[in-house]
N, C-alpha and C positions, 0 to 999 in steps of 0.2 A: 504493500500500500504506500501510495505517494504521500509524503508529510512535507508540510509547510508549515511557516510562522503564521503567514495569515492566507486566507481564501475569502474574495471578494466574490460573494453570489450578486451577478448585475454586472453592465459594464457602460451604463449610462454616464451623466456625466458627473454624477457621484460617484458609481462604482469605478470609472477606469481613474479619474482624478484620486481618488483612494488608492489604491493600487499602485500607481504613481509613487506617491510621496510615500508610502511604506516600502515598495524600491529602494527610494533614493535614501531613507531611512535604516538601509539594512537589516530588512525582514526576507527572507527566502515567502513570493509571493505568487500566488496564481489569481484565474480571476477567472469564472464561470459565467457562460455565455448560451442562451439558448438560439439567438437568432443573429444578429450584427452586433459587431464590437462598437458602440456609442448610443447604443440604445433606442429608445423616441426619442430623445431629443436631435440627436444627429440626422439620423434616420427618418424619422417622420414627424416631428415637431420644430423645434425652435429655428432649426439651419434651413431647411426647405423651405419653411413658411415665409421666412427673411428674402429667399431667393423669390418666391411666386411674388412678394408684395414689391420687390424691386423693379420683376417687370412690370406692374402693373404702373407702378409712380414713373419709371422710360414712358408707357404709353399714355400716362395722362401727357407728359411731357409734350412729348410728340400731338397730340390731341388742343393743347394750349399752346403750341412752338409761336402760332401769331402774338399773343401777349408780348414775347422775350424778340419781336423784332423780326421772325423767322418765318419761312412759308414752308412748309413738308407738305407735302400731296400724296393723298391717298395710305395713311398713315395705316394698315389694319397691325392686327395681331393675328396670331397662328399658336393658338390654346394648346395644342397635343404640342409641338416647339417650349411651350414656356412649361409646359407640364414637365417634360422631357430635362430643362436646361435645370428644374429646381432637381428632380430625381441627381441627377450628374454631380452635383453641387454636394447632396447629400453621401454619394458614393464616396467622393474626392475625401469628404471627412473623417471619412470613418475607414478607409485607409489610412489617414495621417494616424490616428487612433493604433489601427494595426502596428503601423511603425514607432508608435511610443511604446508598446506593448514588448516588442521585440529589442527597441532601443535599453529600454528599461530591464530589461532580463526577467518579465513576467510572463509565466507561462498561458495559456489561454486555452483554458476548455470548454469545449462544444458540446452543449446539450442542455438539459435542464436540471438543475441543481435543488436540492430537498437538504433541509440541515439534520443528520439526526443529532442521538446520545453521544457521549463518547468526544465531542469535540471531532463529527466527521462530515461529510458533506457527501453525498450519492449524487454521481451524474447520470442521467439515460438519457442514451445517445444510439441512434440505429438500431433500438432492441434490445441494446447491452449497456448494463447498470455497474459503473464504477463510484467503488468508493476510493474516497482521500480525505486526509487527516490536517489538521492545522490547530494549534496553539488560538489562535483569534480566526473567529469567524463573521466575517462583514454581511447582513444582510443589506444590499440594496437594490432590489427589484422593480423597485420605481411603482408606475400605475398604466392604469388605460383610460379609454374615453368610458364614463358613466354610463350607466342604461335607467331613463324613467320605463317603472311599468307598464306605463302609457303609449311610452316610446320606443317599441323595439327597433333596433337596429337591424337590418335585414341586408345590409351595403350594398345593398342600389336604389333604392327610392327613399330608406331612410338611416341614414348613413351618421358616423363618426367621422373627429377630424383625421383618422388615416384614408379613410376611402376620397374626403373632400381636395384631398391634396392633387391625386394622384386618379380622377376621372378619365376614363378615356374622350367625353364627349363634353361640351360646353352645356350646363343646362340653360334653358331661358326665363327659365322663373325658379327661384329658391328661397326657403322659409330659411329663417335660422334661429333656433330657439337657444336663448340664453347669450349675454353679454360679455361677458365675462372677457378678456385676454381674447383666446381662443376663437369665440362667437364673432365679436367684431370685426378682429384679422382677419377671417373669411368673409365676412357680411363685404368689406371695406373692398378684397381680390375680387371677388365676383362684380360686385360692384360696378370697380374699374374696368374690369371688362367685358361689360356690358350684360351682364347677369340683370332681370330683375328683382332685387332683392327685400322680403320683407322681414324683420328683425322682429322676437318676440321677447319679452322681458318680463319676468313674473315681478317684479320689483319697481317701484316708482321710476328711478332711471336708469337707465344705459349703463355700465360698467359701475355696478352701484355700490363697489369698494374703495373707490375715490371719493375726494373733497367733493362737495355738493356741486360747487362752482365748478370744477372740472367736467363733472356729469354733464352739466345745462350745456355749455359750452360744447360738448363732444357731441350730443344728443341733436344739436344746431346745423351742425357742421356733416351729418349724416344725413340729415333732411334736405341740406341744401342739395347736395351728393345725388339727390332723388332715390336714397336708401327710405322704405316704408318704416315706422319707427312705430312699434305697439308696444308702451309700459304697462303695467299693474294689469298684464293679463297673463295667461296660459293656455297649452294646446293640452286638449282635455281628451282629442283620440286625433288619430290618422287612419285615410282608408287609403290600401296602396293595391285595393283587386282593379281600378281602372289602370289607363295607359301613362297615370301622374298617379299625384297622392294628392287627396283632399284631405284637409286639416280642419278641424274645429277649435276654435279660438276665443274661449272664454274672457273677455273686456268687462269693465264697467259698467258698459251699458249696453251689457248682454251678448249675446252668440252672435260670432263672423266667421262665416265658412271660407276659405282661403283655398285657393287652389295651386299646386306647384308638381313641377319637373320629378323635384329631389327637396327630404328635407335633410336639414344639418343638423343633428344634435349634441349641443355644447351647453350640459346643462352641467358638467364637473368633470371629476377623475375615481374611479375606483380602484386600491391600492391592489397590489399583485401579492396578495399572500397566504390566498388559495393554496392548498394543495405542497407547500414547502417545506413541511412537518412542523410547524410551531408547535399545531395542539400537542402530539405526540413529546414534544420536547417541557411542553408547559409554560412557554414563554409568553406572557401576557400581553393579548390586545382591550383595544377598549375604541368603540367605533370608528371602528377597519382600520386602526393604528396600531405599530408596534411600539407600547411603552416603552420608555427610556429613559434614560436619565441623563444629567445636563451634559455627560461626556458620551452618551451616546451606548450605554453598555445596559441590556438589557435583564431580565428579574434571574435568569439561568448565568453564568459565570462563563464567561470565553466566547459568548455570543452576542453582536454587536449589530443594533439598524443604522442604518441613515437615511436621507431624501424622502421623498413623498411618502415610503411606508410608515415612516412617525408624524408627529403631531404638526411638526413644523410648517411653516409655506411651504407649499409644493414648486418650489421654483430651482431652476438646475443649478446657480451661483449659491444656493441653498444650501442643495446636494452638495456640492464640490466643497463649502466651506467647513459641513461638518465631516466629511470624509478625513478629510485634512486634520481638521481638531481631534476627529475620534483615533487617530495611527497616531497620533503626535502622543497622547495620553497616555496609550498601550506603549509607545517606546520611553514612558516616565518622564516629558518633556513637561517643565511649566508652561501653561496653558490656560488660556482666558476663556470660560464659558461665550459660547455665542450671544450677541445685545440682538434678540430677534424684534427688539422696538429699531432698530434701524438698517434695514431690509430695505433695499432700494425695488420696488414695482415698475416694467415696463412695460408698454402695450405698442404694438407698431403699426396698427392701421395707420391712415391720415386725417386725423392730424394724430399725432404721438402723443403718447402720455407716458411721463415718470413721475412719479414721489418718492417721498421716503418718512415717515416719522408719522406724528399725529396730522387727521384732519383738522380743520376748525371747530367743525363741530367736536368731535373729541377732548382738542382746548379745552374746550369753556366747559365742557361737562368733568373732565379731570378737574376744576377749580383754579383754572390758570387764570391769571389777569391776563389777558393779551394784545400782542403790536402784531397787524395784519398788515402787509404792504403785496402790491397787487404795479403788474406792469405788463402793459402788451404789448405784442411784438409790431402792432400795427404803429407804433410809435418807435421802432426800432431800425437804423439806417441799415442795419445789413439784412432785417427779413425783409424789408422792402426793396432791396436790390435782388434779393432772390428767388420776389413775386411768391413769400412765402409769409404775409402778414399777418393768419389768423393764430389763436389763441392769446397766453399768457403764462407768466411765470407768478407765483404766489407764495407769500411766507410767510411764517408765524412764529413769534419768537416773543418770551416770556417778557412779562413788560419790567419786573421786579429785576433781573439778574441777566435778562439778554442771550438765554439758552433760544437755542435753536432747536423748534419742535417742533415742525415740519419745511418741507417744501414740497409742490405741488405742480407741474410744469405743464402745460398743452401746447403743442406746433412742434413744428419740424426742426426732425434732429436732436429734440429733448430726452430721447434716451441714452443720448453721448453727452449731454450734461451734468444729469442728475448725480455723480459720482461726485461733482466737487461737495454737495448738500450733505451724501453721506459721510464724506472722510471729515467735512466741516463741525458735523455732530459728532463725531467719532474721536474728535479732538477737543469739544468742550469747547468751540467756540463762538462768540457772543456776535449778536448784531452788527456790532460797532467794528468789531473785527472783519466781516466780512463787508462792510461798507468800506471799508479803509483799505480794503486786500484791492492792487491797482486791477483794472479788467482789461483787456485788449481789445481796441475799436478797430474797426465795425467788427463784432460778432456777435453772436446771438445769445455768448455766456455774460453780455453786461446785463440782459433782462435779470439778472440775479443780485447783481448789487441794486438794480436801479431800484428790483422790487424791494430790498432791504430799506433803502435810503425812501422810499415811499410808507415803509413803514415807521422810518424815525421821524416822516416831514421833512427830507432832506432834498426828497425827488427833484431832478434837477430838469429832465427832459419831457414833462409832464404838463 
């Protein structure tokens, strides 16, 4: 039997990032794999869906080139090409993966991994069940797309984000239930190319884990899009024996029959930890999580989760940062429990969203006295050179002491922002400090001081 220091069940981007750093750690490590080395997120989540939403912002481009000066004629797209160019995109990755795997001197086994007693892991693979032994055992299995009762997934008329990705035909009308990250990015691709899209939302607004203001704002900018936009409702059944699927659609003010191609359902994630031997092992869940503790080491001794299958945000820098933490700990490294109050959120339709820290409303319910300062980009010299004016940047910072507790971003390119807000809280730094920190003009990272300085009264461009 093969023995190791540690075995990563998973090779997402928790489990191979794990795996990783207990290499470079000097752990003798392997990492168990049922399907592709990177998981969904390389594979059919985060990297793909980057690729489809890029064509889609070329072909608004291309679509608005008169705006920027420009004439293109006869602009189309070719759907199976951009389907095709995100698939490639997603291979390329997850080869790089293979070569850190082999760069790293981690072994990489194919099949389906079960933890049992004993400190072992059983792989089946083609029939045939090996087991292998490790000192620490990583589970990170990650998740799937959700299933309501209501909503079975059948992946062709009513489909999860792996089938949405990766259609072979363009639909011409598509529901998409639930907002979330997920929900919209799609709602946003179809969209753009030329999908007609109607968005369902069982909650007041749009992506309703953001500041309010960001909600309105995004909720705006989707209608203008001529995306269909239905809050504080629900799809209560779907009939998929015609040649589409007819949706019933629970509102306010009673039943809309909807009718569509395909629907989407993005109503969450269901963790993968079916069938892995926990019960058998005794290792305690508590709904569909694998308890933990703050380093990551579960109720049985030598058995370790990370990413979506614990409690945590289900987001892959999530995964990677407790991966990290959890090998760092096992090699007796001092080590800072994760601050999951300052978790940076992106969403990449158009327009962008990032944050990090409390809402407003959260503010003022935590008993914060608070300084709100708000700045939009439609008052900003470089989004208006890059016919890129909507949204705003937004911040919230204790009025007593000048803690930084949140920021709030909408427009383009605010998810290659949002990093200065986190490291800013991450260092304990005040208002006044980030108004005084110099900004480089024309970009789009001054909406962040100016929002500051609108918060002290200081606003200068306003």
């Amino acid at each position: 039997m093969s023995k190791y220091d540690i075995i990563v069940l998973g090779s997402g981007p928790g489990g191979y990032v794990t795996a990783i750093r207990a290499s470079q750690l000097g752990f003798k490590t392997a990492i168990v794999e049922k399907e592709n080395l990177g998981g969904v997120c390389l594979n059919w989540g985060c990297i793909p869906t980057k690729a489809l939403l890029k064509s889609a912002e070329v072909f608004n481009y291309l679509k608005h080139a008169e705006d920027y000066g420009l004439t293109v004629k006869e602009a189309d797209k070719d759907f199976g090409a951009v389907v095709k160019r995100s698939r490639n995109v997603a291979e390329g990755m997850s080869k790089g993966v293979q070569f850190l795997m082999k760069k790293n001197k981690i072994d990489v086994i194919n099949g389906f991994g079960k933890v049992k007693a004993g400190k072992k892991v059983s792989v089946e693979a083609d029939g045939k069940t090996t087991d292998y032994q490790a000192d620490h055992i990583i589970i990170a299995t990650g998740a799937r797309s959700r299933e309501l009762p209501n909503l079975k997934q059948d992946g062709k008329k009513v489909i999860g984000y792996r089938e949405a990705m990766s259609l072979d035909k363009q639909p011409k009308k598509m529901i998409v239930v639930g907002s979330g990250a997920i929900g919209v990015e799609f709602a946003h691709f179809y969209n753009a190319m030329g999908t007609e899209v109607t968005i369902v939302e069982f909650l007041p607004n749009l992506v309703p884990l953001e500041d309010e203001d960001v909600s309105k704002e995004f909720e705006k900018s989707f209608k203008k899009a001529g995306i269909k936009v239905m809050t504080n409702s629900s799809v209560e059944s779907v009939d998929t024996s015609g040649s589409g699927v007819k949706a019933k659609v629970k509102t306010k003010k009673g039943e809309e029959a909807l009718e569509a191609d395909v629907v989407l359902s993005a109503v969450g994630i269901k963790t993968n930890i079916e069938n892995i031997g926990l019960e058998d092992l005794g290792i305690k869940t508590d709904k569909d999580k694998i308890i933990v503790n703050e380093y990551y080491q579960t109720n049985v001794p030598g058995y370790y989760a990370i990413g979506d299958v614990t409690p945590g945000a289900a987001l892959a820098h999530v995964a990677s940062a407790e991966g990290i933490l959890c090998v760092e700990k096992i090699k007796g490294m001092h080590v800072e429990a994760l601050d999951y109050g300052n978790i940076p959120g992106c969403t990449y339709a158009t327009p962008e969203i990032a944050s990090v820290g409390m809402t407003e409303k959260q503010a003022k319910e935590a008993g914060y006295e608070i300084k709100v300062g708000k700045f939009p980009f439609s008052a900003s010299g470089k989004a208006s050179a890059s016919g890129k004016k909507e949204g705003f940047v937004k911040v919230i910072f204790d009025a007593k002491y000048g803690e930084w507790l949140g920021c709030h971003m909408i427009g383009a390119g605010v998810t290659d922002m949002i990093a200065e807000a986190v490291l800013g809280r991450k260092l304990e730094t005040t208002g006044h400090e980030v108004l005084k920190a110099v900004h480089p003009h024309p970009t789009m990272s001054e909406a962040v001081m100016e929002a500051t300085a609108a918060a002290y009264d200081e606003v200068i461009h306003l």
